[in-house]
N, C-alpha and C positions, 0 to 999 in steps of 0.2 A: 896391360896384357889382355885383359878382358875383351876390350875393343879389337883389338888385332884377333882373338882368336872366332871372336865373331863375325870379323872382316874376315877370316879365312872359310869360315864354316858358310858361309854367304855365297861368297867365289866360288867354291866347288860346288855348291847348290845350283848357281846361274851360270856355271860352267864358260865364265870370262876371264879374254885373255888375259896371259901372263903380263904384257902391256898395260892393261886396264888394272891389274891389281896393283902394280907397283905403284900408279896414280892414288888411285886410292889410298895403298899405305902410305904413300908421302903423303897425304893429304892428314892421313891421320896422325901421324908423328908431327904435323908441324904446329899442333896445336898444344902437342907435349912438350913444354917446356917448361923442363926442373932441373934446379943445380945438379953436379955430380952427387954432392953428398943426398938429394932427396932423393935418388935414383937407386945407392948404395943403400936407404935407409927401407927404400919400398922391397929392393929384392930381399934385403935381411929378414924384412920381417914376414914377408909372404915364404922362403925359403923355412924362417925358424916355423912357421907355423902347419906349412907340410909337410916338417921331421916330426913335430908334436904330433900333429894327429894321424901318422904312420907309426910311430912308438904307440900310440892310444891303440891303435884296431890291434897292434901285433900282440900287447899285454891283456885285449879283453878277449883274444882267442880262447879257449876252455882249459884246453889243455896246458895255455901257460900260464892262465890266470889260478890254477888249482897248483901250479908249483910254485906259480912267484903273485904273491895276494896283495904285496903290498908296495906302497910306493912314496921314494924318497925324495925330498926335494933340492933341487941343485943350483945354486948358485953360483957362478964361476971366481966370483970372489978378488976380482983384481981389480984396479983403480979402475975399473970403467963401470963396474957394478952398481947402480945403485940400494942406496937405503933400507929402502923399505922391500926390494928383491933379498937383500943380503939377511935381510929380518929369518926370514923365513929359509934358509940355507941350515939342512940338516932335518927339517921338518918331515916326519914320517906318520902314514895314515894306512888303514887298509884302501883299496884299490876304491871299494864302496863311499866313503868320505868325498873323496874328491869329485864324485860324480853328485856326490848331494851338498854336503855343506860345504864342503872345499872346492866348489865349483868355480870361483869367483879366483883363485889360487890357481890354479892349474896355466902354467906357460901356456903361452908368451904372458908377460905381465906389462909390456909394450914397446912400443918402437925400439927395435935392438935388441930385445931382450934376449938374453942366449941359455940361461935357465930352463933347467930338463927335471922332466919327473922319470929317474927309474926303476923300474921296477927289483922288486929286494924280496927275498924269501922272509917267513916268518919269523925264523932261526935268526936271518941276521937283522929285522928290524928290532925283534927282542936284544939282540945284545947291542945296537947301536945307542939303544935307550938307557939299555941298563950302563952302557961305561960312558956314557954324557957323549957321544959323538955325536947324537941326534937326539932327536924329541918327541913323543907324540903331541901330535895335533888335537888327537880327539880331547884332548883335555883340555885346551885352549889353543888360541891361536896368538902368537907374539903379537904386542902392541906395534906397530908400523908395517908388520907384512900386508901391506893388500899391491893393487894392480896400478899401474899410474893412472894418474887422476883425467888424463887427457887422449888417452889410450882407447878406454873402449871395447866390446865385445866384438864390434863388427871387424876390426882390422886382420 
């Protein structure tokens, strides 16, 4: 995606033909070659990762960070889930955690991962905790919740 959009930004800079680009993008697409399922697996994750950090700018706006401070973590919990994602399903932190020691936590947790942090008033991470449907974090973090091991910060 990267290449193509810099092959585009290129073309309209050297303002060549319509003809000429499409050589080009075939040129460039013929070097891309991944199964269906790696194709499936790159939109996923680039897709999950600019809903994560569109959900992030929209909850550290002020005005909705001062109503909703805190944030819950999500697991979607069905046989495709993994382990050490599902660890951490329920997991609740102020907004502030996740940015410092739950940095490493915060979705994607890797290739696929469909797992969301959101955002929850005080009101209700107090009572998520109190009647066992969730957990604070700041008090530890469950033994197997971290990020896949082959995963990665840059993805």
């Amino acid at each position: 995606l990267e290449g193509m959009r810099t092959l585009i930004a290129d073309s309209l800079e050297r303002g060549i033909s319509v003809e000429q680009f499409v050589k080009d993008a075939k040129d460039l697409l013929h070097g891309f070659q991944f199964s269906a399922s790696r194709l499936r697996t790159v939109w996923n994750t680039n897709v999950g990762s600019a809903l994560a950090r569109g959900r992030e700018e929209e909850l550290a706006d002020p005005q909705v960070a001062a109503l909703i401070p805190y944030r819950l973590f999500d697991a979607m919990n069905d046989s495709f889930t993994r382990e050490n994602h599902a660890a951490g399903d329920g997991g609740i932190a102020p907004a502030a955690w996740w940015d410092a020691e739950g940095a490493e936590l915060k979705p994607l947790l890797g290739f696929n991962c469909r797992c969301v942090l959101l955002g929850i008033t005080r009101t209700r991470a107090r009572k998520m905790i109190e009647d066992g449907s969730g957990f604070d974090l700041t008090l530890g973090v469950p033994a197997g919740f971290h990020a896949d091991a082959a995963f990665g910060r840059a993805a």
